[in-house]
Steps between C-alpha positions, in 0.01 A plus 500: 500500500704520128722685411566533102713697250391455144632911364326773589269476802212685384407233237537194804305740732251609228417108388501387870268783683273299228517125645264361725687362805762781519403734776788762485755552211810781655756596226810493609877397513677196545849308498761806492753618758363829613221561781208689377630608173330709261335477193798717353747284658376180382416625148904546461523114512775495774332455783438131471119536555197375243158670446261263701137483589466397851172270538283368757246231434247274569624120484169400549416736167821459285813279529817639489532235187202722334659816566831424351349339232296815462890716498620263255224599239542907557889472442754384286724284753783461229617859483757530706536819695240647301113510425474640136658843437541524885826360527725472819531262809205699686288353207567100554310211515502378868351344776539587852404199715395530851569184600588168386185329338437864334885424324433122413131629369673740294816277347208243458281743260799636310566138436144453402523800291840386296444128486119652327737710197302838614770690417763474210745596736660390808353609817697732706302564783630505815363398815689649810451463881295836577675495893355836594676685201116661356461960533202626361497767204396812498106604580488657111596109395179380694263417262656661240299368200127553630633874595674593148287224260564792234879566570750345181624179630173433701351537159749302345659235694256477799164474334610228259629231786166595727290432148675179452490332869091631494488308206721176585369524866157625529372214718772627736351933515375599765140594480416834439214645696237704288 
């Protein structure tokens, strides 16, 4: 299991319902204060809580390694509190480790990742003890982009970070079947 915020959930979920080795990708909610809050609740930026995709995997398939070096190409990890115009602490950069070689994995890549000069900026993402503190959104969240491909911010913010992991990862799609 992983458990990643990198903004809004429906472009983590879109790119990862794509990657071979991830069996199940649940938007959901993550790191706040209140039990089973809401999409309304969290989207006032009170609550504590991040936009997350919840994923389970195949080690044998995909690494954890892979996948967050996947999440580290669909997202800006410098913005703090914020993915692009979405802005507010439901929106940040973070990793929610479920145990302790997930947390060393992921302070090890973000060291990768800076020592490499990726990014102009610093990296703010934060990687955080999950301890039981995940609620899943909403059914209308569930794979929200294959349902509303069309809809304004599918169109464009969605469809331009699923474009560029196909691209950057296509030996790591799952095949399609005719």
């Amino acid at each position: 299991m992983a458990t990643l915020g990198g903004g809004c959930f429906w472009c983590t979920e879109a790119v990862f319902l794509d990657v071979e080795g991830v069996t199940r990708v649940e938007s959901g909610y993550a790191g706040g204060a209140l039990k089973n809050p809401s999409y309304e609740r969290i989207c006032d930026g009170d609550t504590g809580h991040a936009e997350v995709v919840r994923l389970e995997f195949d080690p044998a398939k995909i690494s954890f390694r892979d996948i967050l070096n996947i999440f580290f190409a669909i997202h800006d990890p410098t913005q703090l509190n914020r993915q692009g115009n979405d802005v507010g602490t439901q929106y940040r950069s973070v990793v929610f480790t479920h145990d302790d070689t997930q947390r060393e994995t992921a302070l090890s890549v973000i060291d990768e990742i800076a020592k490499a000069g990726l990014y102009d900026g610093k990296i703010v993402t934060e990687v955080s003890p999950l301890n039981g503190n995940y609620w899943p959104a909403e059914p209308y969240h569930q794979n929200y982009f294959a349902q509303h491909p069309t809809q304004g911010y599918c169109s464009f913010v969605v469809a331009p970070k699923v474009a560029k992991f196909r691209q950057k990862f296509a030996s790591r799609l799952k095949s399609r079947q005719a």
